[in-house]
Biopython code that builds the backbone (N, CA, C, O; Angstrom):
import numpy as np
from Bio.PDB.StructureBuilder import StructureBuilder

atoms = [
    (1, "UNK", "N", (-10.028, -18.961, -5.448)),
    (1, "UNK", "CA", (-9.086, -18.000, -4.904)),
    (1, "UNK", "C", (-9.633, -16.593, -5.162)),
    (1, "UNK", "O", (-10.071, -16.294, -6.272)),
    (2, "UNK", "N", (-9.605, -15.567, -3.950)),
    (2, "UNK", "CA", (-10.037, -14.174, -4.008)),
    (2, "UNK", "C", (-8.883, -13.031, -4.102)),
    (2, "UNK", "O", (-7.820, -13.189, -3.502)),
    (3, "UNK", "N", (-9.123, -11.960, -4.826)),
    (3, "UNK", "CA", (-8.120, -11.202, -4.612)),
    (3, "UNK", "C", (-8.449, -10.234, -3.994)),
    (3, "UNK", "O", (-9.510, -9.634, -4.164)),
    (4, "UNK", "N", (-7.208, -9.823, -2.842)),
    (4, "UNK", "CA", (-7.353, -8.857, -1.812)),
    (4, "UNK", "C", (-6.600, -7.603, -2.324)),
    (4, "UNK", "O", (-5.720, -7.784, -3.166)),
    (5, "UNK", "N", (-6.867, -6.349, -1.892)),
    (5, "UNK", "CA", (-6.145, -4.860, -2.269)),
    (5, "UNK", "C", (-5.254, -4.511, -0.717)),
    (5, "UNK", "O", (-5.877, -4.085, 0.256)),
    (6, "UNK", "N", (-4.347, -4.661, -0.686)),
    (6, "UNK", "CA", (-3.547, -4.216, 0.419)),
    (6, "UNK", "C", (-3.258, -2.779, 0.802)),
    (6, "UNK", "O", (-2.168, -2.309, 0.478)),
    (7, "UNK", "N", (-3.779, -2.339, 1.196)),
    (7, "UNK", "CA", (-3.387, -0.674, 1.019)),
    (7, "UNK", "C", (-2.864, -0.392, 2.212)),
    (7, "UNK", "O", (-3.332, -0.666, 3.317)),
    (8, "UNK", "N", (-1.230, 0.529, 1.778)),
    (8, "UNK", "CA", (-0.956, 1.204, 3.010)),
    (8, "UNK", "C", (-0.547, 2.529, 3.206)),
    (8, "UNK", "O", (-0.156, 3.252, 2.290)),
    (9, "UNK", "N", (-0.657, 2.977, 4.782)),
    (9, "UNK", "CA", (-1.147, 3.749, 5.041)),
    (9, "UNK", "C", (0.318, 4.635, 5.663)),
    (9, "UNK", "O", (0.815, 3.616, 6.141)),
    (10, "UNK", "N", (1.068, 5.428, 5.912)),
    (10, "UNK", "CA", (1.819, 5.594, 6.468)),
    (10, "UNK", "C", (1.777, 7.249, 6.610)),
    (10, "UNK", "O", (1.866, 8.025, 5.658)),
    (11, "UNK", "N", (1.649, 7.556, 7.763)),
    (11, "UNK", "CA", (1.772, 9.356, 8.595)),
    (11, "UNK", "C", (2.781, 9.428, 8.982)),
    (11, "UNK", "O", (3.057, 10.583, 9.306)),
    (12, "UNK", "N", (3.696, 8.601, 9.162)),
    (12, "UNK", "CA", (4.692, 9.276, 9.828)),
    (12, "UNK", "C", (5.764, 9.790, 8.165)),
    (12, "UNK", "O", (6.536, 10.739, 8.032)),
    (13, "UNK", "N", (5.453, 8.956, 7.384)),
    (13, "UNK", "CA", (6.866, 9.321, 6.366)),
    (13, "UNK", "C", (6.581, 10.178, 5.692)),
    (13, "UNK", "O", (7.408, 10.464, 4.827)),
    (14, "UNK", "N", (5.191, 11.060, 5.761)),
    (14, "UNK", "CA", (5.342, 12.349, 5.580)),
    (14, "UNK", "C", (5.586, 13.720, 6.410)),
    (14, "UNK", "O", (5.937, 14.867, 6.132)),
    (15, "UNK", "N", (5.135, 12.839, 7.837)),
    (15, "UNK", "CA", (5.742, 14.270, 8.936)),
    (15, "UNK", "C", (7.425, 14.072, 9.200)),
    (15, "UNK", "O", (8.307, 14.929, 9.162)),
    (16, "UNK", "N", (7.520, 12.613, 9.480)),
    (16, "UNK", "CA", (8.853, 12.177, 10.410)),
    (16, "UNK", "C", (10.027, 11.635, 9.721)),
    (16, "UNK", "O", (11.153, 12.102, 9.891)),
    (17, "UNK", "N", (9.775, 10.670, 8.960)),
    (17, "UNK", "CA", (10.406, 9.703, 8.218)),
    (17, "UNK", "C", (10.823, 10.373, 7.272)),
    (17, "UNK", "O", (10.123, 10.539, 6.274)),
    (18, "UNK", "N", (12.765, 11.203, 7.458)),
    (18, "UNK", "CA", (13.157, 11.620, 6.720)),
    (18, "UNK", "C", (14.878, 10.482, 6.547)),
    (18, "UNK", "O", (15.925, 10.953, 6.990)),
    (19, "UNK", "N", (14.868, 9.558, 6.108)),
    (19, "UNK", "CA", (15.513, 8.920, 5.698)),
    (19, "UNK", "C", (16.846, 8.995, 5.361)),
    (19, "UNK", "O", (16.871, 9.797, 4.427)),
    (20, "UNK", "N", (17.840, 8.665, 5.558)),
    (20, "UNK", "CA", (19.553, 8.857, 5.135)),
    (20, "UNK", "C", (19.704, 7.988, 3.669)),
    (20, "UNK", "O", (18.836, 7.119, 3.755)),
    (21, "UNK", "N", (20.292, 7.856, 2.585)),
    (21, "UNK", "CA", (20.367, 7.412, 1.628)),
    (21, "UNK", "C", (20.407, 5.736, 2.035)),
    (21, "UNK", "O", (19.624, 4.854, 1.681)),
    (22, "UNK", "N", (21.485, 5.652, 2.817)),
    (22, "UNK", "CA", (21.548, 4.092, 3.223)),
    (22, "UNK", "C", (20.447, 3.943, 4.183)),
    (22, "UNK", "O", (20.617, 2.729, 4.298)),
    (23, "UNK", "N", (19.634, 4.134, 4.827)),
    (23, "UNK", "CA", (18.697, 4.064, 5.553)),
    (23, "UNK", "C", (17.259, 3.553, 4.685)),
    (23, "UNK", "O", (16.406, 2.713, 4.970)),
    (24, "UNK", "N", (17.397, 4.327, 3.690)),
    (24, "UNK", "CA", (16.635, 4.184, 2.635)),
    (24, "UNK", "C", (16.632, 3.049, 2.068)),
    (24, "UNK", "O", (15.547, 2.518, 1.830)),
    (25, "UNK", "N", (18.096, 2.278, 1.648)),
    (25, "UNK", "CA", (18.075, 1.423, 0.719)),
    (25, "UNK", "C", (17.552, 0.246, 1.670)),
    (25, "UNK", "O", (16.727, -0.624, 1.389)),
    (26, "UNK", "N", (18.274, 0.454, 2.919)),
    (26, "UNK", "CA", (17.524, -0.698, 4.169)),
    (26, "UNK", "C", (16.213, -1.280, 4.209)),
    (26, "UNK", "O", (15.714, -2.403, 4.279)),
    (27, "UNK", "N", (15.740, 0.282, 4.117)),
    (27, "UNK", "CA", (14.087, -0.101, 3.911)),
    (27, "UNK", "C", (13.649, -0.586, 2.794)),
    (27, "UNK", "O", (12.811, -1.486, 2.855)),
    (28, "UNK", "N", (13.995, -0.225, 1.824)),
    (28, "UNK", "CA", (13.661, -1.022, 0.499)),
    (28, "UNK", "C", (14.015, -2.027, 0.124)),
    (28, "UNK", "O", (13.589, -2.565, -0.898)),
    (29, "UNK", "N", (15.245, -2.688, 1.207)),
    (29, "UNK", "CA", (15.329, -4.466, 1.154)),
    (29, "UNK", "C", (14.236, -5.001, 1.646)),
    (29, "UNK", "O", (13.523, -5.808, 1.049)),
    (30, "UNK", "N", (14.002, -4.431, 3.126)),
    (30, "UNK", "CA", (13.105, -5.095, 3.670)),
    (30, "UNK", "C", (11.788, -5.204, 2.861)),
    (30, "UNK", "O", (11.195, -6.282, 2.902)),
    (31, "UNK", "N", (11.316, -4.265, 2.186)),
    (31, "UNK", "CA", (9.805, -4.069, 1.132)),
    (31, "UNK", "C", (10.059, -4.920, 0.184)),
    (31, "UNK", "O", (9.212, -5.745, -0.158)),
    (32, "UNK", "N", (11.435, -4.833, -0.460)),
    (32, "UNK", "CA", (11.903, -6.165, -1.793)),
    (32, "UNK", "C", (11.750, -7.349, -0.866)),
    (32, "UNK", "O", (10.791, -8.025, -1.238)),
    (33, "UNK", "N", (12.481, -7.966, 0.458)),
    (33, "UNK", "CA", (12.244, -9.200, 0.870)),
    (33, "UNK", "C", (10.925, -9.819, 1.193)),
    (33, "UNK", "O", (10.625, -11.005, 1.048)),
    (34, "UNK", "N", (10.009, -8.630, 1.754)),
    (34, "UNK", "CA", (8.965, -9.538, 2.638)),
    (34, "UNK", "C", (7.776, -9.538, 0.709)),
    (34, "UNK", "O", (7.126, -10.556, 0.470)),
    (35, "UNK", "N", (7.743, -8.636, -0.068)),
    (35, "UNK", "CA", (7.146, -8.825, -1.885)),
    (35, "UNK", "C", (7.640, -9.910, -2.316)),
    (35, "UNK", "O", (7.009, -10.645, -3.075)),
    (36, "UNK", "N", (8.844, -10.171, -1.894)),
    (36, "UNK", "CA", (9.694, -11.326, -2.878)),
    (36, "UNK", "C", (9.190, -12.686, -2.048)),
    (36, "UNK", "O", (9.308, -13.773, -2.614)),
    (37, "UNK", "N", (8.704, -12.626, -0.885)),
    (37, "UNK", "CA", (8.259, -13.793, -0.222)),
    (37, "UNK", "C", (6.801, -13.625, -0.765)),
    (37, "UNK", "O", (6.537, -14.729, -1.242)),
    (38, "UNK", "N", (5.803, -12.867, -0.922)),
    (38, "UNK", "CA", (4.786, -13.068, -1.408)),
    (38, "UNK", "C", (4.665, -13.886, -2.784)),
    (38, "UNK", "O", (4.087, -14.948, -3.016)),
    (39, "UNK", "N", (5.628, -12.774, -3.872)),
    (39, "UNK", "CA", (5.627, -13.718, -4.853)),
    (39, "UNK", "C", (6.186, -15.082, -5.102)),
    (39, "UNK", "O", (5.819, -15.831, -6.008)),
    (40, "UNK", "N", (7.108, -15.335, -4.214)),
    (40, "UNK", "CA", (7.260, -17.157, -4.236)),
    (40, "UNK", "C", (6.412, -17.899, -3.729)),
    (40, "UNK", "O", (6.445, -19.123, -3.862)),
    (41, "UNK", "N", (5.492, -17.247, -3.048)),
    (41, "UNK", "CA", (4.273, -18.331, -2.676)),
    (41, "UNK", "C", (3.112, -18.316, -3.550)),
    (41, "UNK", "O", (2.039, -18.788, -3.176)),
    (42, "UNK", "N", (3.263, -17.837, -4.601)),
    (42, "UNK", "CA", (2.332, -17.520, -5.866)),
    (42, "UNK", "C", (1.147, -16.418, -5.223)),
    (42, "UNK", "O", (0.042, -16.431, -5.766)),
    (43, "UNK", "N", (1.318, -15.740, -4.400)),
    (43, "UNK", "CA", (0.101, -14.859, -3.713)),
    (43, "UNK", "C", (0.226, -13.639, -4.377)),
    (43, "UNK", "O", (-0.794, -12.963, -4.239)),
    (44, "UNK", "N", (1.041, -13.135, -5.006)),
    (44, "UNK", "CA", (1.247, -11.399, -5.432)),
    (44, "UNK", "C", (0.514, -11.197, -6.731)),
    (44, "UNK", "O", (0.592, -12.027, -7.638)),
    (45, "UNK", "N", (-0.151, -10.170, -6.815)),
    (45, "UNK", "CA", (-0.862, -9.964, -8.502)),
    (45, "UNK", "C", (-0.058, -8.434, -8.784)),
    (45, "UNK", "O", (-0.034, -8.103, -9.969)),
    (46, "UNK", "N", (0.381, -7.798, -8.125)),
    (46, "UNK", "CA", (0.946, -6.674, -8.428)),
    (46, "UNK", "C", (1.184, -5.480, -7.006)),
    (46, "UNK", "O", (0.779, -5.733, -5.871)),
    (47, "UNK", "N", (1.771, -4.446, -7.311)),
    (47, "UNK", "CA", (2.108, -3.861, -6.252)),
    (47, "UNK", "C", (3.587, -2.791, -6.694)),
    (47, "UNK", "O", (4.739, -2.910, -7.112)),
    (48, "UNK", "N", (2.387, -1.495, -6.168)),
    (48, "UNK", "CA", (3.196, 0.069, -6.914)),
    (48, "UNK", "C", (3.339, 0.664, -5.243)),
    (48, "UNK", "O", (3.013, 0.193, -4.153)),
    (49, "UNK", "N", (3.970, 1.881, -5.663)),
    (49, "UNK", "CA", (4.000, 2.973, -4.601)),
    (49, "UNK", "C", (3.372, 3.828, -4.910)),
    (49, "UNK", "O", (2.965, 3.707, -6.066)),
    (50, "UNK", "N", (2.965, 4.985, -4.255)),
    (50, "UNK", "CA", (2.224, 6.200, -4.783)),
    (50, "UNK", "C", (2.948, 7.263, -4.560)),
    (50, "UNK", "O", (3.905, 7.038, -3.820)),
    (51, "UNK", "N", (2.824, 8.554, -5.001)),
    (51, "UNK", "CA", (3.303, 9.796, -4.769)),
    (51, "UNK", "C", (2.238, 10.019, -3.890)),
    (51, "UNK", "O", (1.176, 9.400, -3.831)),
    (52, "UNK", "N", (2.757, 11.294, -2.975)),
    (52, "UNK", "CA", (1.902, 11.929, -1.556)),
    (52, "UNK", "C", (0.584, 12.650, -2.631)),
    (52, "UNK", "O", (-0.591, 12.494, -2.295)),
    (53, "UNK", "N", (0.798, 13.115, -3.400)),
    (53, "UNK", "CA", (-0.072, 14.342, -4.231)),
    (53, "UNK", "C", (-0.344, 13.842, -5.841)),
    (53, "UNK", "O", (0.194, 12.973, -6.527)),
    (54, "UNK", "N", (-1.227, 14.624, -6.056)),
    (54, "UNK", "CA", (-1.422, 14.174, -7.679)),
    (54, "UNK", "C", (-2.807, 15.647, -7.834)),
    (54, "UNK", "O", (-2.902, 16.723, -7.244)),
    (55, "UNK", "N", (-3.723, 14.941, -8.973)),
    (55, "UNK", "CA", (-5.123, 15.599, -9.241)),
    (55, "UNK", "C", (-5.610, 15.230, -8.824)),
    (55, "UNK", "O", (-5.172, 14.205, -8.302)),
    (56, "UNK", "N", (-7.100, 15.610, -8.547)),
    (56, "UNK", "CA", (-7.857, 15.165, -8.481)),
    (56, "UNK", "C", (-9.083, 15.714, -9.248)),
    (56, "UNK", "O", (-9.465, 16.841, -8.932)),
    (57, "UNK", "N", (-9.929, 14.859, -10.493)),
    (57, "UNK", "CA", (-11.078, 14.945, -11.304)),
    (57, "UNK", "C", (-12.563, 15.389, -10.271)),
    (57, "UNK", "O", (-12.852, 14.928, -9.167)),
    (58, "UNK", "N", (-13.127, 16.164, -10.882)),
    (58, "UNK", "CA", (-13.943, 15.840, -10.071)),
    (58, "UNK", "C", (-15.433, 16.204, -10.892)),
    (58, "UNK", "O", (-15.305, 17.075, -11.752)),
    (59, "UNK", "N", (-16.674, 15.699, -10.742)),
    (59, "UNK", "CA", (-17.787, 16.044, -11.384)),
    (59, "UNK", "C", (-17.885, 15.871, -12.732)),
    (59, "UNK", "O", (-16.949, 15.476, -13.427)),
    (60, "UNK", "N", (-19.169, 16.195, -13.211)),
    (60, "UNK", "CA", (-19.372, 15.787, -14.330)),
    (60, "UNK", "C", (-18.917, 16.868, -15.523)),
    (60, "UNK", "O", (-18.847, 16.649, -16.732)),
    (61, "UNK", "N", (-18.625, 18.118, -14.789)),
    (61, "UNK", "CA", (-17.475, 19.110, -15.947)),
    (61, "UNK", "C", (-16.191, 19.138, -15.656)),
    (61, "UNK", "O", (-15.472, 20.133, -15.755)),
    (62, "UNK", "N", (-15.663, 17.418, -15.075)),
    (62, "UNK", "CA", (-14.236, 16.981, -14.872)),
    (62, "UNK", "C", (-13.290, 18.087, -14.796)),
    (62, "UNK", "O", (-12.367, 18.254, -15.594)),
    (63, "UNK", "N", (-13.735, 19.315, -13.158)),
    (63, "UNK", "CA", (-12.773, 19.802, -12.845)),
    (63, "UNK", "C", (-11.388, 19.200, -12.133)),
    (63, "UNK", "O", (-11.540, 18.799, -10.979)),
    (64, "UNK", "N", (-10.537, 19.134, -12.501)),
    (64, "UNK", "CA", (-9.151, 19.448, -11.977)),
    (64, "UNK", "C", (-8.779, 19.889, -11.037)),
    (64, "UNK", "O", (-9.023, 21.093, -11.114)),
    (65, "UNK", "N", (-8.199, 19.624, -9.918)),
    (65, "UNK", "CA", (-7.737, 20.483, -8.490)),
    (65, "UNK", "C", (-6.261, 19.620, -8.197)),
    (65, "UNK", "O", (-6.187, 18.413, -8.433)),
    (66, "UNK", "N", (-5.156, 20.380, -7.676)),
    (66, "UNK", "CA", (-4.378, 19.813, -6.896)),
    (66, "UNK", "C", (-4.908, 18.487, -5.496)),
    (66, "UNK", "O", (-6.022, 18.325, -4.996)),
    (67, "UNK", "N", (-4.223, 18.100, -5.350)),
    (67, "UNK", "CA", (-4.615, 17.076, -4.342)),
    (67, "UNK", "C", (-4.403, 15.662, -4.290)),
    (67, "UNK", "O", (-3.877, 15.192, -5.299)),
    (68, "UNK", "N", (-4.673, 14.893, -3.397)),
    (68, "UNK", "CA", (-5.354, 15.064, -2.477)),
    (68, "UNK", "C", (-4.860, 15.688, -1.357)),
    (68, "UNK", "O", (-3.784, 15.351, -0.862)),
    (69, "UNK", "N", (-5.833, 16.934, -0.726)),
    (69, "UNK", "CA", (-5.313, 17.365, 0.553)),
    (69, "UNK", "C", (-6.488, 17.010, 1.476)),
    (69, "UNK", "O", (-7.537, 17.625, 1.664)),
    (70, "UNK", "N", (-5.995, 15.742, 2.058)),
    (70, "UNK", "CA", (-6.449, 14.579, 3.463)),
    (70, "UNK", "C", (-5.953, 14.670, 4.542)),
    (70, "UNK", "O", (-5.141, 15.583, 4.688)),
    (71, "UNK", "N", (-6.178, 13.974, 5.439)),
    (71, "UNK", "CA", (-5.595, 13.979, 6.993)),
    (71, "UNK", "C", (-3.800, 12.689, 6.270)),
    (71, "UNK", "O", (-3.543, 11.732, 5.540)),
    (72, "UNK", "N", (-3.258, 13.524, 7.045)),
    (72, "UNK", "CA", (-1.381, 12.236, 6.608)),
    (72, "UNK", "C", (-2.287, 11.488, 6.807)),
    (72, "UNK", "O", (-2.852, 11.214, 5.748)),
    (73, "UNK", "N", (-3.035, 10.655, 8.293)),
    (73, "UNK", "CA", (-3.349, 9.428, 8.424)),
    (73, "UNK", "C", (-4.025, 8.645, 6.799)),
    (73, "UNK", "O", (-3.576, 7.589, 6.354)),
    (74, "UNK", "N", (-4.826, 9.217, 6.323)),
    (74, "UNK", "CA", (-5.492, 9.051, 5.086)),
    (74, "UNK", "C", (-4.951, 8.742, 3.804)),
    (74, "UNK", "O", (-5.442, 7.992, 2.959)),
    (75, "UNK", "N", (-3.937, 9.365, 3.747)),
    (75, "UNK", "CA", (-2.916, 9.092, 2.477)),
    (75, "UNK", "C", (-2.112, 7.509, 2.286)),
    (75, "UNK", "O", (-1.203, 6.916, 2.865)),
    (76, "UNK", "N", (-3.141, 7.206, 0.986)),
    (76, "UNK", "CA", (-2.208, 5.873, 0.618)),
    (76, "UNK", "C", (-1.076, 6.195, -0.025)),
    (76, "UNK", "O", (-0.849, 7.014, -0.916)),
    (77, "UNK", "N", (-0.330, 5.357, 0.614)),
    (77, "UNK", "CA", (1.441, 5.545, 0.363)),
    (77, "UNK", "C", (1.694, 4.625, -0.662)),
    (77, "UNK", "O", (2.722, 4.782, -1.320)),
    (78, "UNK", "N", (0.768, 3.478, -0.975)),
    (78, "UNK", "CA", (1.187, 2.313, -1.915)),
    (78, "UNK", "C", (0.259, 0.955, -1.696)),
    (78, "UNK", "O", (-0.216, 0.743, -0.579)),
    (79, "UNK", "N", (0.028, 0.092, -2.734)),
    (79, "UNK", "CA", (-0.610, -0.754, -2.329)),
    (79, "UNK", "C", (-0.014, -2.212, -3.261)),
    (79, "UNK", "O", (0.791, -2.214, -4.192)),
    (80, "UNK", "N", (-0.825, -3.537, -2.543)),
    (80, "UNK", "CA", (-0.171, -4.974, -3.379)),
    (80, "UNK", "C", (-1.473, -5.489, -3.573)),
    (80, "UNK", "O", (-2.269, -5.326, -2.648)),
    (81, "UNK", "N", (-1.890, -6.142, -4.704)),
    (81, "UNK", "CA", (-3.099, -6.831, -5.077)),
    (81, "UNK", "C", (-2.916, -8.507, -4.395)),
    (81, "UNK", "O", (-2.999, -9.084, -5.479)),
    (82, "UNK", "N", (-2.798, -9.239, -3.745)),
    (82, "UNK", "CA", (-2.955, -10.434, -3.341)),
    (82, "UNK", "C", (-4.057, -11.512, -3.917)),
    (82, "UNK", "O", (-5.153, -11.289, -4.431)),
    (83, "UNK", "N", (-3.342, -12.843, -3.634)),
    (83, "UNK", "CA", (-4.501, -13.561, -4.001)),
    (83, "UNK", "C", (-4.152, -14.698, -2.792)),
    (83, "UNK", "O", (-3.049, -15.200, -2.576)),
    (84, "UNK", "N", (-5.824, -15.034, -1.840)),
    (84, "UNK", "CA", (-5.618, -15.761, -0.994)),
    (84, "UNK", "C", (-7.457, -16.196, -0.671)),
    (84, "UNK", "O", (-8.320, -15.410, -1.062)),
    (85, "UNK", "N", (-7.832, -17.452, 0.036)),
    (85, "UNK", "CA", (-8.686, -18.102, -0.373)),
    (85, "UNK", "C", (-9.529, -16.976, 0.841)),
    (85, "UNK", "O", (-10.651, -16.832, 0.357)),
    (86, "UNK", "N", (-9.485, -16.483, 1.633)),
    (86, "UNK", "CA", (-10.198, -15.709, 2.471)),
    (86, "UNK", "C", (-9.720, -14.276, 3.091)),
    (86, "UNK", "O", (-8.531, -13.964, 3.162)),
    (87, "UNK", "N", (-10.700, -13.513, 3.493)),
    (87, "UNK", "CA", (-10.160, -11.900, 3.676)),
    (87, "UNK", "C", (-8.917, -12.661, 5.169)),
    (87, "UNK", "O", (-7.889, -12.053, 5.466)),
    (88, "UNK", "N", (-9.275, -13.837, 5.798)),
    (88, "UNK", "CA", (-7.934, -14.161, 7.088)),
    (88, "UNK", "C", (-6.980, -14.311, 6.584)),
    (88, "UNK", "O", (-6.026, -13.836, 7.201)),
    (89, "UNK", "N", (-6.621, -15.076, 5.124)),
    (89, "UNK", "CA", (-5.781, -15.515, 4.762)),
    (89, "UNK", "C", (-4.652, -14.166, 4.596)),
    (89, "UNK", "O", (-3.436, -14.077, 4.767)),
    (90, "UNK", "N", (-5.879, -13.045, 4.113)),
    (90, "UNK", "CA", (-4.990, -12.010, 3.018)),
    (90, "UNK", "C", (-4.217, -11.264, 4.345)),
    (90, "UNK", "O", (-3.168, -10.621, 4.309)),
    (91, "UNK", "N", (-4.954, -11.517, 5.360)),
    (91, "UNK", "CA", (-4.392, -10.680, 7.115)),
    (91, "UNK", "C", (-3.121, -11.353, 7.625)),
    (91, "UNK", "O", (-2.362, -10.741, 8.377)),
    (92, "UNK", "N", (-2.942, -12.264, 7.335)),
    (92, "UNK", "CA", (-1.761, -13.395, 7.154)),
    (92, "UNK", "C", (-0.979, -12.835, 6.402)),
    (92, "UNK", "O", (-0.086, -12.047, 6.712)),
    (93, "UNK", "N", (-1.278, -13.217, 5.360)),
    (93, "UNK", "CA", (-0.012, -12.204, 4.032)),
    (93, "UNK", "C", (0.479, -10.891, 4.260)),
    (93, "UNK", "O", (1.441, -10.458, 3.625)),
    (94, "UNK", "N", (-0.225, -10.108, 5.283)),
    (94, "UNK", "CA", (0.184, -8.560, 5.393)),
    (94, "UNK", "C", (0.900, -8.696, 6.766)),
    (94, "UNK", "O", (1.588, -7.730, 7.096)),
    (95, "UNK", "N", (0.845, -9.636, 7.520)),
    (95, "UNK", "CA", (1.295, -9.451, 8.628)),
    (95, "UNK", "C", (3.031, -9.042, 8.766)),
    (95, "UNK", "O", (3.673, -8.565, 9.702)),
    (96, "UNK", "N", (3.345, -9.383, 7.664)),
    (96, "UNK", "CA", (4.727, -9.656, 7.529)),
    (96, "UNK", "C", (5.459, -7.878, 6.975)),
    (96, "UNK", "O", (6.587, -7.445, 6.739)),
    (97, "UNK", "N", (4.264, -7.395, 6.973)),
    (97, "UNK", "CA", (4.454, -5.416, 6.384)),
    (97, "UNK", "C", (5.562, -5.016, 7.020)),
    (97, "UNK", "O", (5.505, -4.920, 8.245)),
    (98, "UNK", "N", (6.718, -4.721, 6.370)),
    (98, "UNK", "CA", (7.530, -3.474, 7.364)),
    (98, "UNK", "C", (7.010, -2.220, 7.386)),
    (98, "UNK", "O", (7.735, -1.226, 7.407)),
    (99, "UNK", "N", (5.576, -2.159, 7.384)),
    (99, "UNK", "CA", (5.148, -0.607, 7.218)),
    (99, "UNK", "C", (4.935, -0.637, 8.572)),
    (99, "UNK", "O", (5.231, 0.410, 9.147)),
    (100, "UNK", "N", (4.533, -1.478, 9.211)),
    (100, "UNK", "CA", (4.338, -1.891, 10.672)),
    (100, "UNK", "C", (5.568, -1.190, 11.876)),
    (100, "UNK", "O", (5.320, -0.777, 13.008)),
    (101, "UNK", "N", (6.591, -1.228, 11.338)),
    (101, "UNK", "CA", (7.776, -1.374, 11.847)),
    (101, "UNK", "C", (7.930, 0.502, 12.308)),
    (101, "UNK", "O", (8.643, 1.048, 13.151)),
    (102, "UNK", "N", (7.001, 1.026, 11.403)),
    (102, "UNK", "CA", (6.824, 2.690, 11.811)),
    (102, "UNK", "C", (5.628, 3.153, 12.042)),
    (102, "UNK", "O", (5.371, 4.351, 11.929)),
    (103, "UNK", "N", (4.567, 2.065, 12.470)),
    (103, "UNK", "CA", (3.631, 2.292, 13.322)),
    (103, "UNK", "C", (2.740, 2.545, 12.081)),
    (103, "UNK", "O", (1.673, 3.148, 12.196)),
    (104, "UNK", "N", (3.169, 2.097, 10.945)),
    (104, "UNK", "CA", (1.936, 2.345, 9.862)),
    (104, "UNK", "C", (1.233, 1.368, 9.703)),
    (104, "UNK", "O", (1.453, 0.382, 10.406)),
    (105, "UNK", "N", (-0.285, 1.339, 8.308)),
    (105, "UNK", "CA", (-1.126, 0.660, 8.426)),
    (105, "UNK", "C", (-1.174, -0.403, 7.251)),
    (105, "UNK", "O", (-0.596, -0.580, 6.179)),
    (106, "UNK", "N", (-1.843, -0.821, 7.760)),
    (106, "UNK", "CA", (-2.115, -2.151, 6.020)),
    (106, "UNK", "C", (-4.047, -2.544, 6.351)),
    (106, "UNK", "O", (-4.547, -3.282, 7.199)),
    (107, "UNK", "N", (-4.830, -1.525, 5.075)),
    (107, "UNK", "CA", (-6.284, -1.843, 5.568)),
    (107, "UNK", "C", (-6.123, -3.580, 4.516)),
    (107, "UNK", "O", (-5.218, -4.166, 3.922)),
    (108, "UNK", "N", (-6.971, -3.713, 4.677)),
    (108, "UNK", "CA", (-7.045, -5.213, 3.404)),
    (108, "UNK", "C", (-8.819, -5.345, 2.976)),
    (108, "UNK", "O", (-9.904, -5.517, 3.531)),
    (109, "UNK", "N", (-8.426, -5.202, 2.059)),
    (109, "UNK", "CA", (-10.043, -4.964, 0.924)),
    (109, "UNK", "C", (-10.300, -6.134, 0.240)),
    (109, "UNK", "O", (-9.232, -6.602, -0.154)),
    (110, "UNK", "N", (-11.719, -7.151, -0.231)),
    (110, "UNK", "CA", (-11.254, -7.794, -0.668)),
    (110, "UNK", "C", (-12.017, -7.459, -2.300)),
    (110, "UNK", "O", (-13.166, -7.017, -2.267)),
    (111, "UNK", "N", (-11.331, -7.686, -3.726)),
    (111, "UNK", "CA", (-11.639, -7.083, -4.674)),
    (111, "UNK", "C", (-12.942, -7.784, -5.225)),
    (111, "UNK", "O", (-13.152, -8.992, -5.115)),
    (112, "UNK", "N", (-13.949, -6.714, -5.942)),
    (112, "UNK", "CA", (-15.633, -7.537, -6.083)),
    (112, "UNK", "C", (-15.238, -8.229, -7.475)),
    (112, "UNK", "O", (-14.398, -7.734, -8.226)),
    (113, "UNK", "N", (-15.835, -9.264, -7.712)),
    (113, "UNK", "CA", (-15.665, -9.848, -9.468)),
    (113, "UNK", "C", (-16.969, -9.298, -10.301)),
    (113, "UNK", "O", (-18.124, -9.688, -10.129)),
    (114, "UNK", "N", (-16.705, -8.704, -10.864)),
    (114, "UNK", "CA", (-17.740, -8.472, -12.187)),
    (114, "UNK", "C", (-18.229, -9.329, -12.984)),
    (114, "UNK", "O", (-17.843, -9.195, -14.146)),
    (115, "UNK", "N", (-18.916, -10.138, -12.794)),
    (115, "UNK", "CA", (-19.409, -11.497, -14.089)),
    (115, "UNK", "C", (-19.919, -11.008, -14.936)),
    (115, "UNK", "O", (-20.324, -11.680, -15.884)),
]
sb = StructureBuilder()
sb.init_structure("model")
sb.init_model(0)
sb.init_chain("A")
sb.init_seg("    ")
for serial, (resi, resn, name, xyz) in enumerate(atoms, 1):
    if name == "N":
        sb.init_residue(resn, " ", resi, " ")
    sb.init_atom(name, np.array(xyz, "f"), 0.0, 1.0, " ", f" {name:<3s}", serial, name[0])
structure = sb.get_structure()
C-alpha cells in the first residue's frame, strides 16, 4: 500500500466564497461526510486545513517574509494523506471532493519512502 498527498486547491474561496454561518456549517458536513467515508474504508492517514498566509523561511540566513503571495489558483487551502495501492486508486478516493462542487482542485501526489 502507497501513500498519496491530496492537495487542494481552491480560488474561488478567497475571491468569491464568502459564506453565511449556516452555509458554512453545510459545507463542513459535506468535508466531515465524504473524510468520514475515507476513514471507514481504512484509506485516511491524516488531513488539516491551511490558513491563506503564513511565513515564509527562506535561504541559508533563514530570512523571514510574509507570505505566501501566489496566484489564488496556487494556494493550498488544505490537504488529506491517503493510503491506496496505486496513484488510480488515490484519483478514486478524491473523486468524491466537495471542493469540486466550487470548481476547485484536488492535485494527488504520491508520497516517496525513504529506506
Amino acid at each position: 500500500m502507497e501513500k498519496f498527498m491530496l492537495i487542494f486547491r481552491n480560488e474561488a474561496a478567497l475571491t468569491e466564497f464568502r459564506p453565511s454561518p449556516e452555509e458554512m456549517q453545510a459545507e463542513m458536513q459535506k468535508w466531515n461526510q465524504w473524510i468520514g467515508g475515507l476513514a471507514a474504508q481504512g484509506k485516511l492517514g491524516g488531513t488539516d486545513a491551511l490558513m491563506p498566509t503564513g511565513k515564509v523561511v527562506t535561504g541559508r540566513q533563514n530570512v523571514v517574509t510574509d507570505g505566501p503571495f501566489i496566484e489564488g489558483k496556487e494556494i493550498v487551502g488544505g490537504y488529506a494523506v491517503v493510503s491506496a495501492d496505486t496513484i488510480d486508486e488515490a484519483i478514486v478516493l478524491a473523486n468524491g471532493c466537495p471542493i469540486y462542487e466550487v470548481d476547485g482542485s484536488v492535485e494527488v501526489r504520491q508520497l516517496v519512502k525513504f529506506e
